[in-house]
C-alpha positions as CSV (number, residue, x, y, z in Angstrom):
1,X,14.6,-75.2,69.8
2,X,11.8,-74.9,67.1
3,X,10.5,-71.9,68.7
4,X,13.9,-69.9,68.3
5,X,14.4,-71.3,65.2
6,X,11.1,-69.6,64.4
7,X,11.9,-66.6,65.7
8,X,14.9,-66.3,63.8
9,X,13.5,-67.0,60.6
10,X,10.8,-64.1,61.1
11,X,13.4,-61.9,62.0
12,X,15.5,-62.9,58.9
13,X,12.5,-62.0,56.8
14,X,11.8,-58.6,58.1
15,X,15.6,-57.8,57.7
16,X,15.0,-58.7,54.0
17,X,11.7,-56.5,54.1
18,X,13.8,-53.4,55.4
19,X,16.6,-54.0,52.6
20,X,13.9,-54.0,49.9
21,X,12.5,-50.9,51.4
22,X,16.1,-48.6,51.2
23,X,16.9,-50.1,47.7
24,X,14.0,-49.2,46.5
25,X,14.4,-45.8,48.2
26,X,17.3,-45.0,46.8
27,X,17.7,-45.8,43.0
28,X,21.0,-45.8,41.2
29,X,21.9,-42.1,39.7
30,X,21.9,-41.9,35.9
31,X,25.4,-41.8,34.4
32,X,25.1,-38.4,32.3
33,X,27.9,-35.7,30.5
34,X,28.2,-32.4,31.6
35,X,30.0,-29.5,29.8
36,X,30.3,-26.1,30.5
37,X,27.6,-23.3,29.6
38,X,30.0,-21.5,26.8
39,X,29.7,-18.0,25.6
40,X,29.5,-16.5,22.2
41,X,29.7,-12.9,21.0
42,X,27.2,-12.0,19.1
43,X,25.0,-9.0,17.5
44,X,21.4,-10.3,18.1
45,X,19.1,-9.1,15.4
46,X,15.5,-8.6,14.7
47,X,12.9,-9.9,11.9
48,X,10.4,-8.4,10.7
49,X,8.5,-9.2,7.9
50,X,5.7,-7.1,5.4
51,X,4.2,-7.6,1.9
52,X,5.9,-5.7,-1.0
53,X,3.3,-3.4,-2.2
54,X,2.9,-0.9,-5.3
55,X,4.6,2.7,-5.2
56,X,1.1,4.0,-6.2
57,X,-2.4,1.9,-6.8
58,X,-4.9,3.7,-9.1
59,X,-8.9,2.4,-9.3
60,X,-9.6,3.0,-13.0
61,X,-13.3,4.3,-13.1
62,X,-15.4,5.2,-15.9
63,X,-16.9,9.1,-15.3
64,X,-19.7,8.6,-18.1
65,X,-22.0,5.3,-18.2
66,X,-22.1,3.4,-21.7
67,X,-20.9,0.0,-23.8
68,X,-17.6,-0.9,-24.1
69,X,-16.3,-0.9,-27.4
70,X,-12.8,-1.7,-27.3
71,X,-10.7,-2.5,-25.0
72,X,-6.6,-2.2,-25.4
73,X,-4.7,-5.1,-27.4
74,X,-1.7,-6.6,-26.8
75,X,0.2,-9.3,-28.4
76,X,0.3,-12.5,-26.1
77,X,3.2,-15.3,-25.4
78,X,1.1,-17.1,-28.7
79,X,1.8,-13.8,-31.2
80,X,-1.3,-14.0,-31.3
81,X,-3.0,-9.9,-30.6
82,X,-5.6,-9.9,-27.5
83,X,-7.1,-8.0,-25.3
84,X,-5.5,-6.3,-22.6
85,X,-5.4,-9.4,-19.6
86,X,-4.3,-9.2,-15.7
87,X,-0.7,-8.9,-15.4
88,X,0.1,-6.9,-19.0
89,X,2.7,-3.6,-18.7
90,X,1.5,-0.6,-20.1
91,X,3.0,2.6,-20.6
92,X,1.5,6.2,-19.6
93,X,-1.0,7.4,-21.9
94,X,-2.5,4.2,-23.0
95,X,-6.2,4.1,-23.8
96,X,-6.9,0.8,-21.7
97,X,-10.8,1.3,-22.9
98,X,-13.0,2.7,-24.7
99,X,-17.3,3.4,-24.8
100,X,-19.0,3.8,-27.7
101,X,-19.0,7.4,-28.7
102,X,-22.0,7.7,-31.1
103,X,-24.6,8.9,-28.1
104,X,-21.3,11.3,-27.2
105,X,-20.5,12.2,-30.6
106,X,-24.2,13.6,-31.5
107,X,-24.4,16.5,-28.5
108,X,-20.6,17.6,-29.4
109,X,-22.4,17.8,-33.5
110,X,-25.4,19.8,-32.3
111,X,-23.0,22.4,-30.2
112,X,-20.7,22.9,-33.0
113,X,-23.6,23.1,-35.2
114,X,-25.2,26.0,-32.7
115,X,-21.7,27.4,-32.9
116,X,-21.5,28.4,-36.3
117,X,-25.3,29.6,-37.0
118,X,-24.7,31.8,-34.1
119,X,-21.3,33.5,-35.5
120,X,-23.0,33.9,-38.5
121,X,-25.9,35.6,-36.8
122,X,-23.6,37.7,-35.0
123,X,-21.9,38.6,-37.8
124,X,-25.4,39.4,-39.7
125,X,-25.7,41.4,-36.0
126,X,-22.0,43.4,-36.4
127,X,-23.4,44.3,-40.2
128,X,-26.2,46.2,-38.7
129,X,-24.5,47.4,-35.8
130,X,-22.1,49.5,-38.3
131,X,-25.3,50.7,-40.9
132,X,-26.6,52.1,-37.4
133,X,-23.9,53.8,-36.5
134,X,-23.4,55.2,-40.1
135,X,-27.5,56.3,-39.7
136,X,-26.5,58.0,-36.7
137,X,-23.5,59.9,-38.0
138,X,-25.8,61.1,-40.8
139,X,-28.8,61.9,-38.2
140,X,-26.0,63.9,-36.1
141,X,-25.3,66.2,-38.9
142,X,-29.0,66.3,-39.7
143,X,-30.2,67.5,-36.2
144,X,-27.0,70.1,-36.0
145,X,-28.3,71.8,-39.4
146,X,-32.0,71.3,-38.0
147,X,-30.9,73.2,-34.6
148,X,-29.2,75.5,-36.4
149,X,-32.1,76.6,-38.8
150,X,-34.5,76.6,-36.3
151,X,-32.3,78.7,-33.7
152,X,-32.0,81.5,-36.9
153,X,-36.1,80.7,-37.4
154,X,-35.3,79.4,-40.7
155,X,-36.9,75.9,-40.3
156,X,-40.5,75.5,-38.9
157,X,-41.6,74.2,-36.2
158,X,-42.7,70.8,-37.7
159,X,-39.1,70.2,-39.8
160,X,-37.7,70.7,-36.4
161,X,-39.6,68.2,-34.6
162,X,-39.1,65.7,-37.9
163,X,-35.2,65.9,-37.2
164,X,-35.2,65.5,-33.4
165,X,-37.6,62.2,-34.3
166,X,-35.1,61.1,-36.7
167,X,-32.0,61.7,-34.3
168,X,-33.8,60.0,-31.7
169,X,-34.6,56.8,-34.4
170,X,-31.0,56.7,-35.4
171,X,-29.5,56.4,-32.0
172,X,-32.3,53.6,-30.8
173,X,-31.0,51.7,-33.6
174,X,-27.5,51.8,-32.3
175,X,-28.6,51.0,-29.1
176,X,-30.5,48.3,-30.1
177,X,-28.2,46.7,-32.3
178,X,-25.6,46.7,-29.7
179,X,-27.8,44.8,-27.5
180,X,-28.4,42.1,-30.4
181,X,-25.2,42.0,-30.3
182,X,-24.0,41.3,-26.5
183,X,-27.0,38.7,-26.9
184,X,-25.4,37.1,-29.8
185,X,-22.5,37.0,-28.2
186,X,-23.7,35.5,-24.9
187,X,-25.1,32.7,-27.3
188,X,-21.6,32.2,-28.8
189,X,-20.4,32.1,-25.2
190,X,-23.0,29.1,-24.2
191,X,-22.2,27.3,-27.4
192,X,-19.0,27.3,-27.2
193,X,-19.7,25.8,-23.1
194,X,-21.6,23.1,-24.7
195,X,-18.8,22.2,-27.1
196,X,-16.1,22.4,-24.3
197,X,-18.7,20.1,-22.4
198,X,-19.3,17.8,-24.9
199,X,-15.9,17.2,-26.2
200,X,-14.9,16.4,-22.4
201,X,-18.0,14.0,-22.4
202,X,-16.2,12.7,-25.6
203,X,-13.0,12.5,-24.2
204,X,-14.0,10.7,-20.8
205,X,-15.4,7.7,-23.3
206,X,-11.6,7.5,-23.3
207,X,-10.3,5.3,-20.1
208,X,-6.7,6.4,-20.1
209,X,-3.6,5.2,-17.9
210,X,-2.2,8.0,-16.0
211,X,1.4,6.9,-15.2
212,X,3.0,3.5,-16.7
213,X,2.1,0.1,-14.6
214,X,1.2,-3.2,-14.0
215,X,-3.1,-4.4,-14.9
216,X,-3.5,-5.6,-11.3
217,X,-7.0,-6.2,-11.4
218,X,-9.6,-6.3,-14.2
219,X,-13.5,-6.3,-13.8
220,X,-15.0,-5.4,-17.8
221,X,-14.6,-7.0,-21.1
222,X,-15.7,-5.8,-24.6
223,X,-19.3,-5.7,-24.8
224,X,-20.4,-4.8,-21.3
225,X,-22.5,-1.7,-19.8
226,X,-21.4,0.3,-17.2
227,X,-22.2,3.4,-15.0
228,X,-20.5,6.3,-14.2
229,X,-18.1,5.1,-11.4
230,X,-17.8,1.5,-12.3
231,X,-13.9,0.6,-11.9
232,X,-12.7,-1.3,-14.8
233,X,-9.2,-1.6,-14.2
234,X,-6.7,-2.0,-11.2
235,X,-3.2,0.0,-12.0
236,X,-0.4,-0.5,-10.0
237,X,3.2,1.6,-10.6
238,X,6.0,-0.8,-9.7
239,X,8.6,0.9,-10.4
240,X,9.4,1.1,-6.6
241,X,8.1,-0.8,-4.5
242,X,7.1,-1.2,-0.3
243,X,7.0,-3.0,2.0
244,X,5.1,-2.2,5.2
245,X,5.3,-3.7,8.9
246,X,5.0,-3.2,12.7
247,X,7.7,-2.6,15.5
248,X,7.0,-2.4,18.8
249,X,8.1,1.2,20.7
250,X,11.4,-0.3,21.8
251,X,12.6,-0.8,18.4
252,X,12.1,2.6,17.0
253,X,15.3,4.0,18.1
254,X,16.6,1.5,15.3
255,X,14.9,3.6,12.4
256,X,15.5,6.8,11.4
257,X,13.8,8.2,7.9
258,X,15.8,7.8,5.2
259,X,18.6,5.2,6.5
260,X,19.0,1.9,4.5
261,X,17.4,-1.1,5.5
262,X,18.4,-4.6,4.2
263,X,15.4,-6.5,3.4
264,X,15.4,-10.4,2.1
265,X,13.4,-11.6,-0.5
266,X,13.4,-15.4,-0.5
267,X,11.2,-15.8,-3.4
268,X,13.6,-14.1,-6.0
269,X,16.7,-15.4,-3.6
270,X,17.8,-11.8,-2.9
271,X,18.6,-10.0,-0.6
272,X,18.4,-5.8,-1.4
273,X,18.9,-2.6,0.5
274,X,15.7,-0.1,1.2
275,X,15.1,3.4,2.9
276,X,13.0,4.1,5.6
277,X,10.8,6.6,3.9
278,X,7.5,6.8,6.9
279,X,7.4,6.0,10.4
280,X,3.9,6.1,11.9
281,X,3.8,8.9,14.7
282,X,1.1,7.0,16.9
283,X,0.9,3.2,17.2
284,X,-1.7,1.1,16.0
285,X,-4.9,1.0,18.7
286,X,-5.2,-2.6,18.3
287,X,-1.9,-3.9,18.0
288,X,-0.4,-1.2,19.7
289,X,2.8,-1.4,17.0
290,X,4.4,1.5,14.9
291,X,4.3,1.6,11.1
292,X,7.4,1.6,9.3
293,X,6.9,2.0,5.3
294,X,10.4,0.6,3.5
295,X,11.1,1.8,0.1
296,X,12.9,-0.3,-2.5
297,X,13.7,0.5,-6.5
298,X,12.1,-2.0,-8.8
299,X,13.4,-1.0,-11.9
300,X,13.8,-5.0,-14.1
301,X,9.9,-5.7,-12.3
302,X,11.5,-9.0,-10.2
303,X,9.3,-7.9,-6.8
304,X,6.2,-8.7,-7.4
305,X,3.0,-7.3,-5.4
306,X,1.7,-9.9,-2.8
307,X,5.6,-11.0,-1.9
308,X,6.8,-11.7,1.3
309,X,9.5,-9.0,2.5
310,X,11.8,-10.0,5.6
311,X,13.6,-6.6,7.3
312,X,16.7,-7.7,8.9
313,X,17.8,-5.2,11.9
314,X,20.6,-5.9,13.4
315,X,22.5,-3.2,16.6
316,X,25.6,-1.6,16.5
317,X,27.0,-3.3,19.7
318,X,27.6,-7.1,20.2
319,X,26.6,-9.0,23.3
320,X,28.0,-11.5,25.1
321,X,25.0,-14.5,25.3
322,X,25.6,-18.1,26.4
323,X,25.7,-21.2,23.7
324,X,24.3,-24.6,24.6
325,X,24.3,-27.4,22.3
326,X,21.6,-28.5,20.3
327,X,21.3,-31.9,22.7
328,X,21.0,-30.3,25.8
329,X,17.5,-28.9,24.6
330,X,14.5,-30.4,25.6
331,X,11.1,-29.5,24.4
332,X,7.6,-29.4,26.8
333,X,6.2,-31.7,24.3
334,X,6.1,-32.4,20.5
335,X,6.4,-29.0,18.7
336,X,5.9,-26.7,21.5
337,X,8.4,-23.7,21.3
338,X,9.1,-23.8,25.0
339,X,12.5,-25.5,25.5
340,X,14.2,-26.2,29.0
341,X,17.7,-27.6,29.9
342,X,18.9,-29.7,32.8
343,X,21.6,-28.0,35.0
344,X,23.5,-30.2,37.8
345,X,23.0,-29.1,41.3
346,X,24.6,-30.4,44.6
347,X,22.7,-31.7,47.4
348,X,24.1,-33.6,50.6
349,X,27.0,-35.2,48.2
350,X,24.9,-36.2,46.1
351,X,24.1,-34.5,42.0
352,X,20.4,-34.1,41.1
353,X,19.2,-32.8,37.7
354,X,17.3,-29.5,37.8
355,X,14.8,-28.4,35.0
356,X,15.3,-24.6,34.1
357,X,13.4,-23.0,31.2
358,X,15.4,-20.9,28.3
359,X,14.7,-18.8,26.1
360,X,16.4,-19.4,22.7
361,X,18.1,-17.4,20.0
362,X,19.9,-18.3,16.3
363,X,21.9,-21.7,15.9
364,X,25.3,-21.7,15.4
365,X,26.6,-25.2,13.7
366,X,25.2,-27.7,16.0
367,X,25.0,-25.0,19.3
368,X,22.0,-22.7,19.9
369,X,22.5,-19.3,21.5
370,X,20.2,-18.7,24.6
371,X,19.1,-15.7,25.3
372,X,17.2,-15.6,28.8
373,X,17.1,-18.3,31.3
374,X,21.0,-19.1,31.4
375,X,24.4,-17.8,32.8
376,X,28.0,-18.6,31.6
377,X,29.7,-21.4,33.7
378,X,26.3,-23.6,34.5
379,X,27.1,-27.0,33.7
380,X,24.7,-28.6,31.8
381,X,23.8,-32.0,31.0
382,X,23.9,-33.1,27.3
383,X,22.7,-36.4,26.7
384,X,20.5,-39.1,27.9
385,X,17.7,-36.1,28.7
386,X,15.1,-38.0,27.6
387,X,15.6,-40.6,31.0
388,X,15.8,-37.2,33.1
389,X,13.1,-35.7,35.5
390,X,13.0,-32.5,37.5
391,X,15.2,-33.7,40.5
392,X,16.5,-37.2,39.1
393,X,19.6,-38.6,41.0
394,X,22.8,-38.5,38.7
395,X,26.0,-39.4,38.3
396,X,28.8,-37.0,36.1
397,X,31.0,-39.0,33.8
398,X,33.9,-38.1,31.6
């Protein structure tokens, strides 16, 4: 009796075993809710976003080497009059700096100087031109006389020769005076070159703003040296404004030169209309994107160089894309942007949770539109994803 008693108790033990074994096989499902994959009609759109950038940027250079002695003043926030700082306005036409002129000044004296003693040597010249002529005018009627006389062998030989000499002296005198003359004259000419030359010399002393703008940048103060080419000032005109970026070769069928644009500025909180005024006609050979230049007016100076620009484009034709909510999302791991939902699928009677990857679009209250990965009518679960595994047994409840 011991030895079935035994027996039974082993196989009573074994049964337990095997019972441990299935439980353990076969874990309860994990009571989760399940709604619907909704849809949501929608017109998807694109960001983009550039720097605002001047109109027109202008490198102020000096064209002749020298000390700066002055630069333009301005009165500051204080009242108090300074010199001209990064960030003043300044109209077109303002002398923003300017050399000393003395070693400029001195050439311009000694041309002007040259000028005048070489009129009045010219004039001295013109005097003598017209006693030549009046010389020769006298030696013309003197030789016809002579001729005449000497042809009727009433003047000798010698008189003769005397007039021709004299006729001959009278006209080299015109001749030579005339070429006194056109040499005066070409001295004028180069005189008058050097004063042209100088007072340019003078005038590029001068650094003046070509259009009205903003001092972006500014490398000299009063005082300093500088060579021909050293750039003093940055000029920017920002009275319009750009704003540059890059779309890839799907996307240019969305721009056309010319059409408006709206663009969002969230530094000044605004939100203003451009124009397309460039599209690049070959894409970049890095980035392999297309240039689009946007154009905005910037007449009260609020868009500032350096600001960040968003282009908003958005088609003409709505879609149809499915809406999740915000708690059926699940994320690969803290911060990542890949995000995955769990569907329900049916196996054998029983519901198992399947991990599928989505891509995401805007949010919409507490939804988020999907827009790959997804088809209307999935069910989805929405809570308790965070107990959930690729495959995990579940269990629908209201």
């Amino acid at each position: 009796m011991r030895v079935i008693a035994t027996v039974l108790c082993i196989s009573g033990v074994v049964v337990l075993a095997g019972c441990g074994k299935e439980q353990a096989a076969s874990p309860d499902p994990v009571p989760v809710k399940v709604e619907l994959v909704a849809t949501q009609e929608v017109r998807p759109a694109w960001r983009y976003s550039g720097e605002i950038r001047p109109d027109t940027e202008v490198q102020m250079a000096f064209k002749e080497p020298g000390y700066i002695a002055a630069l333009h003043q301005v009165r500051g926030a204080d009242g108090r009059v300074r010199d001209l700082q990064v960030g003043d306005e300044i109209p077109a036409g303002t002398v923003l700096a300017r050399l000393r002129r003395n070693d400029y000044e001195a050439p311009l004296n000694t041309a002007i100087a040259q000028e005048q003693s070489t009129q009045g040597a010219l004039q001295v010249s013109q005097a003598q031109l017209e006693q030549s002529k009046a010389d020769q005018i006298k030696a013309d009627q003197d030789f016809d006389r002579a001729q005449a006389l000497y042809a009727a062998k009433a003047l000798t030989r010698p008189d003769y020769d005397a007039a021709v000499a004299h006729h001959d002296e009278a006209l080299a005198g015109v001749q030579a005076a005339m070429r006194q003359i056109n040499a005066r004259q070409g001295q004028l000419h180069e005189a008058q070159s050097q004063i042209v030359s100088a007072r340019i010399g003078v005038g590029d002393t001068n650094l003046i703003a070509p259009m009205p703008g903003v001092i972006a940048a500014k490398q000299v103060e009063r005082g300093d040296l500088v060579n021909a080419g050293t750039v003093a000032f940055t000029l920017d005109d920002t009275r319009v404004v750009k704003v540059d970026f890059g779309v890839p070769d799907n996307m240019l069928a969305h721009f056309r030169m010319g059409s408006p644009v709206p663009v969002e500025l969230e530094a000044v909180g605004r939100s203003l209309t451009g124009r397309v005024t460039q599209i690049a006609a070959s894409a970049n050979r890095e980035s392999r994107v297309f240039n689009i230049e946007v154009t905005l007016p910037n007449l009260d100076r609020s868009l500032k160089v350096g600001m960040i620009a968003t282009v908003r484009i958005t088609p003409v034709s709505a879609q149809i894309l499915p809406l999740v909510p915000l708690t059926a999302l699940i994320t690969a791991e803290s911060g990542s942007n890949d995000y995955s939902v769990f569907t329900v699928q049916e196996q054998d009677g029983k519901q198992f949770a399947r991990l599928k990857s989505v891509r995401i679009g805007e949010s919409i209250g507490k939804s988020v539109l999907v827009n790959e990965g997804l088809l209307p009518g999935e069910r989805i679960i929405v809570n308790r994803t965070n107990q959930l595994a690729d495959g995990t047994l579940v269990r629908v409840i209201d």
